[in-house]
ROPAKE-603369 format. One line per field, with one value per atom (N, C-alpha, C): residue number from 1; atom name; x, y, z. Coordinates in pm, whole numbers, always signed. Atoms other than C-alpha are relative to their C-alpha. Layout:
tido c(NUM_...);
sevex c(CA_...);
X c(X_...);
Y c(Y_...);
Z c(Z_...);
//
This chain:
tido c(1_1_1_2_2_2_3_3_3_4_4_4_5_5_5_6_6_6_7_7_7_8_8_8_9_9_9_10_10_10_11_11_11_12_12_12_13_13_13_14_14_14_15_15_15_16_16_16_17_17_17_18_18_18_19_19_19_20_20_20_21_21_21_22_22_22_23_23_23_24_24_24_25_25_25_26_26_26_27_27_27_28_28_28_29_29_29_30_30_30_31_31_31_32_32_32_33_33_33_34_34_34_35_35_35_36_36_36_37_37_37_38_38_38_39_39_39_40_40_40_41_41_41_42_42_42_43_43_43_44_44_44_45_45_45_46_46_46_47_47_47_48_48_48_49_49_49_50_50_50_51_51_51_52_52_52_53_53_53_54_54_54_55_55_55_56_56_56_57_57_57_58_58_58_59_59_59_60_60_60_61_61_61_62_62_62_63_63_63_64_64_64_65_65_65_66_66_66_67_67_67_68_68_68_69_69_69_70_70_70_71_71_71_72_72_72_73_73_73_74_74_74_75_75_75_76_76_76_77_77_77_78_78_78_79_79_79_80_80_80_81_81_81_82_82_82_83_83_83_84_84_84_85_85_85_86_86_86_87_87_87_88_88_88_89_89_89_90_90_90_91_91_91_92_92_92_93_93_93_94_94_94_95_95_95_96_96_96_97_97_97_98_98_98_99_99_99_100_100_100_101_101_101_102_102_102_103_103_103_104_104_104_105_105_105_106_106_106_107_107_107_108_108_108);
sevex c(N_CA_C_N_CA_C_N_CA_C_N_CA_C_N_CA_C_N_CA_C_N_CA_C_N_CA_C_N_CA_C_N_CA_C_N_CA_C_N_CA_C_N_CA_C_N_CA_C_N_CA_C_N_CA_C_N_CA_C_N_CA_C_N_CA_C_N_CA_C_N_CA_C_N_CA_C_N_CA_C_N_CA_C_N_CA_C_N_CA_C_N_CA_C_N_CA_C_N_CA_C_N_CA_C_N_CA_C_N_CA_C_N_CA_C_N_CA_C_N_CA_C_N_CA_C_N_CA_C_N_CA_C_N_CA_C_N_CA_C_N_CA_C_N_CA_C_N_CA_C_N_CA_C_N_CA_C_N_CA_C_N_CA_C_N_CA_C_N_CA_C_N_CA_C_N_CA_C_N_CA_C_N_CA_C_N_CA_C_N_CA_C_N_CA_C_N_CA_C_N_CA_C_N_CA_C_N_CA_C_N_CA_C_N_CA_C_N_CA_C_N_CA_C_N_CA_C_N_CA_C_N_CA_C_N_CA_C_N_CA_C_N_CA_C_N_CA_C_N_CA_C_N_CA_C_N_CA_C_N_CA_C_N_CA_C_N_CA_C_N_CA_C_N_CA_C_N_CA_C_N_CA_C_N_CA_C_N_CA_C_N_CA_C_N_CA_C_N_CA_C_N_CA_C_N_CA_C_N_CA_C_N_CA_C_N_CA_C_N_CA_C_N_CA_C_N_CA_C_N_CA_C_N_CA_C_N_CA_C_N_CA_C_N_CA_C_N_CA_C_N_CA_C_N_CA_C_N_CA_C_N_CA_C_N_CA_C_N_CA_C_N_CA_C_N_CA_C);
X c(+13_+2354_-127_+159_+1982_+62_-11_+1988_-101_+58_+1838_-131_+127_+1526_-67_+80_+1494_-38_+17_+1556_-138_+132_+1241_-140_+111_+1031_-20_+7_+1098_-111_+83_+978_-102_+104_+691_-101_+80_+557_-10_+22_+629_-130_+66_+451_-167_+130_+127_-39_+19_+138_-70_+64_+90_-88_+137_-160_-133_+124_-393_-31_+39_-378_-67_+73_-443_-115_+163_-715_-120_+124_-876_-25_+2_-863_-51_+46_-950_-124_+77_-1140_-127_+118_-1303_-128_+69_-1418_-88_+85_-1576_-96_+72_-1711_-128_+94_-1906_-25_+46_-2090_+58_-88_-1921_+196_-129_-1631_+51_-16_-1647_-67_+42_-1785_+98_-126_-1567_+46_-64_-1459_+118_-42_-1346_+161_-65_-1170_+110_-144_-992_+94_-127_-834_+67_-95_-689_+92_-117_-570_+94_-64_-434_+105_-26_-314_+147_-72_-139_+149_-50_+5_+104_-68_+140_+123_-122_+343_+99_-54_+483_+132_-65_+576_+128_-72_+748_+122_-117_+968_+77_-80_+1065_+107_-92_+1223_+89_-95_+1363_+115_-112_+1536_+94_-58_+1663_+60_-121_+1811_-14_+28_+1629_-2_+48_+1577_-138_+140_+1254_-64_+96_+1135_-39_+54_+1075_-153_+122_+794_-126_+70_+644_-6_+2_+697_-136_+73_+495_-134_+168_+175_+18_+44_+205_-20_+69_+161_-114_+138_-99_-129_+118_-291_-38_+27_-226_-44_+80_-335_-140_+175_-708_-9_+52_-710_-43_+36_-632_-170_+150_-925_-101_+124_-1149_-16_+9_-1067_-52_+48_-1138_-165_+104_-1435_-123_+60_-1562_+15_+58_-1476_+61_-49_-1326_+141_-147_-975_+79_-78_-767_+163_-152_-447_+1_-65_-479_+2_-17_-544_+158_-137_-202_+75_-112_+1_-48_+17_-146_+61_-48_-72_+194_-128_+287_+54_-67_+371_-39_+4_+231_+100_-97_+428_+147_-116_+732_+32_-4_+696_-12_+47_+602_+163_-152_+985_+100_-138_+1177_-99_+24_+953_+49_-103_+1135_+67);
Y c(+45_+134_+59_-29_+161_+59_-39_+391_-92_+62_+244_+47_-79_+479_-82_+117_+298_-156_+153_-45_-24_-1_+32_+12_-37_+188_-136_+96_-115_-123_+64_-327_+31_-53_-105_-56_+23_-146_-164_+137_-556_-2_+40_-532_+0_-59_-348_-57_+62_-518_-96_+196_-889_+25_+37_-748_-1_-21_-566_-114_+138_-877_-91_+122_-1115_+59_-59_-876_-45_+76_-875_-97_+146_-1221_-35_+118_-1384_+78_-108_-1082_+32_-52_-927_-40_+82_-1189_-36_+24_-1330_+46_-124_-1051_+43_-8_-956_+175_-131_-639_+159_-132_-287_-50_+60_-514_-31_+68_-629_+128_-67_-321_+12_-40_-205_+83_-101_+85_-8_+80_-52_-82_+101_-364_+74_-89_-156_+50_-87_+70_-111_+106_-244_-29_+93_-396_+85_-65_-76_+70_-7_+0_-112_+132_-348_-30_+29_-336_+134_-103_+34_+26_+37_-85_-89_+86_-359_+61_-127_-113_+91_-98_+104_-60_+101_-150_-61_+24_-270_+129_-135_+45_+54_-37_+109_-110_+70_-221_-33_-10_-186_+107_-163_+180_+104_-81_+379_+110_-131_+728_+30_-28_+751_-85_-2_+589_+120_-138_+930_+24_-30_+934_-138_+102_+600_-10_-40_+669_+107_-138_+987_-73_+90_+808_-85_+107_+477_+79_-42_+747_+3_-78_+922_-133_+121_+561_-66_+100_+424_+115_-146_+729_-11_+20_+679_-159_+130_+292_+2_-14_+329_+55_-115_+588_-92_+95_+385_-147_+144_+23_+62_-29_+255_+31_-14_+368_-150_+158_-12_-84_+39_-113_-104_+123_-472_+6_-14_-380_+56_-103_-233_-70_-1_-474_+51_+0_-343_+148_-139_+12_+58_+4_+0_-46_+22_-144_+126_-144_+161_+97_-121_+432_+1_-25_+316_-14_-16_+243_+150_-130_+593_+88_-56_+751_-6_+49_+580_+29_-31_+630_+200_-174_+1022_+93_-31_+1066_-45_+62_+877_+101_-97_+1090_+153_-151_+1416_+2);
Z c(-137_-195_+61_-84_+1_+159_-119_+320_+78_-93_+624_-14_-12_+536_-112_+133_+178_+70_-41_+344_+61_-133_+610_-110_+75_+302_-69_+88_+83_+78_-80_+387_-1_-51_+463_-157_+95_+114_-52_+5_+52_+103_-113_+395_-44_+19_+262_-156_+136_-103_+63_-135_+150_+11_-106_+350_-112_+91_+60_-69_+52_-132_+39_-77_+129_+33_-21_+247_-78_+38_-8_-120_+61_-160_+96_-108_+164_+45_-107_+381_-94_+41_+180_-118_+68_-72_+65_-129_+244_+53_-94_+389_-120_+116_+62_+10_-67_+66_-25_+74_+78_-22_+15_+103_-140_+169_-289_-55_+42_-370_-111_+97_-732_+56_-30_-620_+86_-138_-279_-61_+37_-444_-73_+73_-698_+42_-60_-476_+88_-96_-253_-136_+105_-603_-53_+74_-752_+128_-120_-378_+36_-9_-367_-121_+107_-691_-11_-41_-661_+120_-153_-302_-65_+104_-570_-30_+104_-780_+18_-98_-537_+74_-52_-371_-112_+82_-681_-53_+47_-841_+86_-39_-522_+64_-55_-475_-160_+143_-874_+5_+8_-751_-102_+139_-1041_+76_-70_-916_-76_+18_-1030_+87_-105_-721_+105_-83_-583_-83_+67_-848_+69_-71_-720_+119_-165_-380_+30_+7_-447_-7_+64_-613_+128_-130_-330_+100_-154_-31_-47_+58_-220_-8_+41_-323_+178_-138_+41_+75_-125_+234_-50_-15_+49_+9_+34_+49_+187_-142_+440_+88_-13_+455_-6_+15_+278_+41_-86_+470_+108_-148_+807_-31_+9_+652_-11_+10_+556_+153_-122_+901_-27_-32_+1014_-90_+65_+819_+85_-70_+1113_-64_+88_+939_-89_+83_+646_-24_+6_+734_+52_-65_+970_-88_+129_+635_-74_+60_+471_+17_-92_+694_-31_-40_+788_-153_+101_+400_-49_-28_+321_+58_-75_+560_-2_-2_+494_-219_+122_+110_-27_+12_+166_+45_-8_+302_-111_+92_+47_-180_+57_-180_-50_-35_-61_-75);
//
């Protein structure tokens, strides 16, 4: 059975998988620049894919989403960083943050 804290995390991270994706598929394809930079891009995809990751295991009830919980703050706390640093990302820095945050408790 998922506590109301998993239920919110699970959300938080579908939420931030959406955005990084759509980011950057649409945004930042667009945008070009430090936007497509590798480095940049990677951390959205490995960012995106890691929030995946994390919601899955914890809607399958493994207890080793405390380990993926752990890594998705850690990946979304620098992707956040580095979208604020690139500038014109404030959605996808705010799916960052709050999955972060919400993954850094169910971590505990």
């Amino acid at each position: 059975m998922q506590s109301a804290e998993m239920k919110s995390c699970i959300e938080a991270c579908l939420a931030c998988y959406k955005t990084c994706t759509s980011m950057a598929m649409n945004h930042c394809l667009e945008m070009g620049g430090e936007h497509t930079e590798p480095d940049h891009f990677r951390l959205m995809m490995a960012c995106a894919e890691m929030c995946r990751t994390s919601a899955h295991f914890m809607l399958i009830g493994t207890p080793h989403h405390k380990h993926t919980c752990r890594e998705c703050a850690e990946i979304c706390a620098e992707c956040a960083k580095d979208c604020e640093r690139i500038g014109d990302m404030d959605e996808c820095v705010a799916a960052c943050r709050a999955c972060a945050e919400s993954c850094q408790k169910m971590a505990a």
